[in-house]
Structures are given as C-alpha cells and as structure tokens.
C-alpha positions as a printed NumPy array, in Angstrom:
array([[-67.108, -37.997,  16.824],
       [-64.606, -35.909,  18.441],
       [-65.511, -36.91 ,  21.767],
       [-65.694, -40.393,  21.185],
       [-62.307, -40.419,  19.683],
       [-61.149, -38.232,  23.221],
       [-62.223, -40.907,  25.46 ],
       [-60.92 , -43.767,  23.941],
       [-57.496, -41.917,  24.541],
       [-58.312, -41.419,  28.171],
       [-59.017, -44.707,  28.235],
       [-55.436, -45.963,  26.518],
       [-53.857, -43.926,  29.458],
       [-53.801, -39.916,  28.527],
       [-53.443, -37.319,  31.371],
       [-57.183, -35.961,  32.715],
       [-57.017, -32.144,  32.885],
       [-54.177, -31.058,  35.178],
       [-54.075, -27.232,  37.198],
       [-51.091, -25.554,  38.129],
       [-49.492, -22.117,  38.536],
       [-46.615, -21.573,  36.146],
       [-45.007, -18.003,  37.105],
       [-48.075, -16.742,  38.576],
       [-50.074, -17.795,  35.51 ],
       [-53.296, -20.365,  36.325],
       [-52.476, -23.306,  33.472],
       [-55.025, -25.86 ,  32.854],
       [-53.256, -29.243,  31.242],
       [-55.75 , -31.737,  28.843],
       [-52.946, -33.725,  27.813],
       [-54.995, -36.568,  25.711],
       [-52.076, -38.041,  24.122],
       [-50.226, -40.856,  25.98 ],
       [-47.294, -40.4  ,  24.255],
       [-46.577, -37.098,  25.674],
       [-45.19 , -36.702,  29.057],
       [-47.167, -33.839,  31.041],
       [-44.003, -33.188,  32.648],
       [-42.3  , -31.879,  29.559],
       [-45.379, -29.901,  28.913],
       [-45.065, -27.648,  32.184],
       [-41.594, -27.268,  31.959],
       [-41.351, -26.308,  28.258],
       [-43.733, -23.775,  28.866],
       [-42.402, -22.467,  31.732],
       [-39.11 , -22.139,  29.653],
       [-41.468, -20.238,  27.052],
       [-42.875, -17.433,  30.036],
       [-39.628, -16.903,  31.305],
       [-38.385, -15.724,  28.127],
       [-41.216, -13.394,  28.269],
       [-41.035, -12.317,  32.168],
       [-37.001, -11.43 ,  31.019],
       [-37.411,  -9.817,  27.565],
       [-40.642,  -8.16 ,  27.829],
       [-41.664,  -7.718,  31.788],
       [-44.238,  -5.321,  30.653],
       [-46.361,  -7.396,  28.12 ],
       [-45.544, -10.412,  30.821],
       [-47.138,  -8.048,  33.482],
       [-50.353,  -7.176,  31.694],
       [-50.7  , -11.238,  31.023],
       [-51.58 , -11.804,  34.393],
       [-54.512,  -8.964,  33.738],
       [-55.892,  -9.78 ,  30.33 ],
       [-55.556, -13.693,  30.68 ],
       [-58.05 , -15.68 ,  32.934],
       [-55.701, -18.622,  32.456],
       [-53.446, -20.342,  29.883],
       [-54.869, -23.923,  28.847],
       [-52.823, -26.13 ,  26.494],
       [-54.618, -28.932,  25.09 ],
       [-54.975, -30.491,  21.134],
       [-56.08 , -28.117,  18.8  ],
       [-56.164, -27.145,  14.888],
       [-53.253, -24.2  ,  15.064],
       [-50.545, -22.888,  17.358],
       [-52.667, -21.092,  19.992],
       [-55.947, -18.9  ,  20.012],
       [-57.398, -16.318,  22.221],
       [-60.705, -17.059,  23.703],
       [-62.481, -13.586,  24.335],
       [-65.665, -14.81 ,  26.127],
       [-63.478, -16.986,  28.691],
       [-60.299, -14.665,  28.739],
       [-58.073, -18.204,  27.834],
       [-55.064, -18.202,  25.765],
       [-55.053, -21.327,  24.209],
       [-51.448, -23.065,  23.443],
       [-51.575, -26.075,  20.986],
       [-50.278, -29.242,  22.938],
       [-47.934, -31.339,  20.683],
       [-46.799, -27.709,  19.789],
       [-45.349, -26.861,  22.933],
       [-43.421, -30.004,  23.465],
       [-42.141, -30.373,  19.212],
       [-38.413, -30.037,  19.899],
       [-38.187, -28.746,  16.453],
       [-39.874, -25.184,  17.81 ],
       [-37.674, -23.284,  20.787],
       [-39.25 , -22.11 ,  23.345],
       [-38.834, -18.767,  22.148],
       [-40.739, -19.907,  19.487],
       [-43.66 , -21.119,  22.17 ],
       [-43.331, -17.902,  23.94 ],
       [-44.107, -15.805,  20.306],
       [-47.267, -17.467,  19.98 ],
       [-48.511, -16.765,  23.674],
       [-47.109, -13.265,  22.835],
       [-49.081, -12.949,  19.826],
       [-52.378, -14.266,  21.558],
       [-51.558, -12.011,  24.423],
       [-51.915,  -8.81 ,  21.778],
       [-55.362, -10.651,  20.923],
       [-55.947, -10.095,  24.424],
       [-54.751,  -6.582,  25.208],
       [-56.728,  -5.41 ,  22.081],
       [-59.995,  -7.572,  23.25 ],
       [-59.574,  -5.92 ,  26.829],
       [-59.73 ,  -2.382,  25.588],
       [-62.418,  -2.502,  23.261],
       [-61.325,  -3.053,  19.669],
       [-63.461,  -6.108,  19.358],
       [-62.152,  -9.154,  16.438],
       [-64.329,  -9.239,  13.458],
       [-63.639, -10.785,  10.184],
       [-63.796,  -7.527,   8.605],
       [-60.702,  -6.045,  10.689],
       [-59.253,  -9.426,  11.254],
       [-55.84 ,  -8.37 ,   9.63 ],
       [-55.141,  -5.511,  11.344],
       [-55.572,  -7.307,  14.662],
       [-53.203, -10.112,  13.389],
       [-50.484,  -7.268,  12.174],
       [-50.876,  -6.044,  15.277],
       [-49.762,  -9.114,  17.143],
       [-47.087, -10.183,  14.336],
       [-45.428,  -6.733,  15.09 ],
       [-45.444,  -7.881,  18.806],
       [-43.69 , -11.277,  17.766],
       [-41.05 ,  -9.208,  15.436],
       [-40.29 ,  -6.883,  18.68 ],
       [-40.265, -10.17 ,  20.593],
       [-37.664, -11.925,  18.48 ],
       [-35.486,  -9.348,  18.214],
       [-34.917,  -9.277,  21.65 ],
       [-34.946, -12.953,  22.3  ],
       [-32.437, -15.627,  21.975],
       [-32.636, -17.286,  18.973],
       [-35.589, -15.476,  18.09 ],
       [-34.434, -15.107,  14.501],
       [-37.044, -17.931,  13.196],
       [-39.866, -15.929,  15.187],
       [-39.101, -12.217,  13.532],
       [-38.484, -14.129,   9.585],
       [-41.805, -16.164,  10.037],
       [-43.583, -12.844,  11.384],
       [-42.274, -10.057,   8.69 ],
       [-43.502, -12.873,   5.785],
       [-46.62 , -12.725,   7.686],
       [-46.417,  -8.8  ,   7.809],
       [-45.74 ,  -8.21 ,   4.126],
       [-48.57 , -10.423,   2.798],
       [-51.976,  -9.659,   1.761],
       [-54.864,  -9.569,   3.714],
       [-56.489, -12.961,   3.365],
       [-53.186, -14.517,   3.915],
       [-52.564, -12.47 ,   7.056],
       [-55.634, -13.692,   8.322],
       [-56.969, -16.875,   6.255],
       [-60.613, -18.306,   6.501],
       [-60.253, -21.878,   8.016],
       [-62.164, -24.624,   7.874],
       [-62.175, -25.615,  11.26 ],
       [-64.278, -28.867,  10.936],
       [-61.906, -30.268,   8.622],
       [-58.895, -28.804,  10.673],
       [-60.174, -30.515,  13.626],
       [-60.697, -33.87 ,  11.753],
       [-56.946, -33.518,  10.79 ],
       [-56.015, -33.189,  14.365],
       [-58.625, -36.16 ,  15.221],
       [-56.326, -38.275,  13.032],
       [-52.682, -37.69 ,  14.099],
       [-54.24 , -38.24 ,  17.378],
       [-55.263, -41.683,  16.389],
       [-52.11 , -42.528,  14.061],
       [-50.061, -41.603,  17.178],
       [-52.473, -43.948,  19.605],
       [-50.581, -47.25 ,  20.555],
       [-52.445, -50.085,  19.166],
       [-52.319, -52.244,  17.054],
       [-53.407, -50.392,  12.738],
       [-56.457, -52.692,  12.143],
       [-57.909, -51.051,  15.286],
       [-56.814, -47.907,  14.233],
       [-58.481, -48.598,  10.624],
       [-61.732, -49.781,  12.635],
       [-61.847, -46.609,  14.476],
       [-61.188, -44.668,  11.838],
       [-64.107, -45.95 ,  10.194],
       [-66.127, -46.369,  13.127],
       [-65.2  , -41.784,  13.288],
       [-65.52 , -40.949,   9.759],
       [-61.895, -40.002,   9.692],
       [-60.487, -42.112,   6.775],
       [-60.374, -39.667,   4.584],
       [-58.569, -37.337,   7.535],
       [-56.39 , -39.725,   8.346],
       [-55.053, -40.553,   4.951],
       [-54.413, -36.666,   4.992],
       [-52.531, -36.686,   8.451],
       [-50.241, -39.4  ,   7.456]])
C-alpha cells in the first residue's frame, strides 16, 4: 500500500532521492511530495546545523562520528535514530513547516544525535529503559535552547516532556496507523483532481486515514 501510494507521487512529479554534503554531513533527500521545493529543504536544514556547528561545536563535532548520514524523507514523527544504519532521520514536511524555526529543526537532530552518542557507547534502546534515553536527549534540547536564538519554544516543549511520566516521555506508537496518517496528507496534498483522490484512497485502504488527516 505504502509503496503504491509512493510511486504514484513520483509519477505526479516528486524529487527521486537526492545526495549532498551539508556542512560536512552526507544528506540523502526522498522528497516525494511535489509540492515541496527540494531547494528549501537543503537550505532550511543547513540553517538548522549551523545553529548547531555555532552553539554546540562539540555535540556538532561528534555528529560527523556517530551519524553515517542524515536522510530526510516522509515519516510518522519529527526525526528518529536508526541504530543498525547509523541514520538520523529528519521528518520532511517538518523541516520546511515555516511554523517550526530552524532552531526548532536543529533540537530534533540534537535530540536524535543523543540517541546516537548513547547507541555508540553501548547503552543499547530498549523499551524497558526507553525514558531514560529520551530524558537524556530532552536535557540535550533544554541545554540547546537555552543557548540558541529563539530557542525558548525548544526548552518549554522539552521541560513538559522532562516533568512527565514515563509512558508519556516515551509513548508506545502505533506505527501502522501513524504511517497510514502520513499516507493520507500525502495524498490530500497530491494535485489532482478529489474523485481521484477518493479512488485512490479506496483503491489504498486509507479512507478511514484520510478522513483522520483532514
């Protein structure tokens, strides 16, 4: 389902995966929505690493170490740390939402980069400890965004984070159903005309999804 919905994007004119170095970081670009300019991608998220590279050299340092590359492409949440692969994952139409900073960007690669440094010297993620590793990283972000311009949205979202419990810190997710969410904006943001998009929708399985995205 997924992958069908994918290439009929391609096919109405989204970017094939894209390579570049972005401050000495290898970036992979699967930009499958046409109405994003890859353009804005790179340069919002170079805006979000040089933030970093200024206010925290050291953590920007040891990014070049612990990450194999950055990819951005759709996904369910904000960014994720892959530990077999070594990728920090950055959520596409996050990056370029002008109503996130790119301080705000830069929190969330900060965040997965403490997923990283943790990975890289052994303490291992496991549902059991999840929500120590994710105070961990929030206490990262709250160092971040006190440093950073306009960082104040980064340090209030990541001390509400701090002082909650557990499961809330680190919530189960339902990543099927996540995924059909994002399956859905994708298709209410495709250009054509909404009894296609109905057809495909049915054609996917994503009605229900899609009346949830909307």
């Amino acid at each position: 389902m997924f992958s069908r919905l994918k290439t009929i994007l391609r096919r109405a004119g989204a970017d094939l995966p894209e390579d570049r170095i972005v401050r000495g970081l290898p970036v992979t670009l699967i930009n499958t929505r046409p109405d994003i300019d890859s353009e804005d991608v790179f340069a919002r998220l170079d805006a979000a690493l040089e933030l970093i590279e200024r206010h925290q050299p050291s953590h920007f340092r040891r990014m070049h170490r612990d990450f194999a590359r950055i990819q951005v492409r759709r996904f369910p949440c904000r960014g994720a740390y892959f530990p077999d692969t070594r990728i920090c994952l950055v959520e596409l139409t996050f990056v370029v939402n002008r109503e996130f900073t790119p301080t705000q960007v830069a929190a969330t690669i900060l965040h997965e980069a403490m997923h990283a440094r943790l990975d890289n010297a052994g303490v291992k993620y496991d549902p059991a400890g999840a929500a120590k590793h994710e105070r961990f990283c929030r206490r990262a972000e709250v160092e971040f965004g006190m440093l950073a311009p306009d960082g104040a949205p980064v340090v209030e979202r990541a001390l509400a984070s701090l002082a909650s419990a557990d499961d809330e810190v680190a919530p189960v997710i339902d990543w099927e159903l996540a995924g059909r969410r994002v399956d859905a904006a994708d298709l209410s943001a495709l250009s054509a005309p909404d009894w296609m998009k109905r057809a495909i929708a049915r054609r996917a399985g994503l009605d229900d999804a899609r009346d949830d995205a909307t």
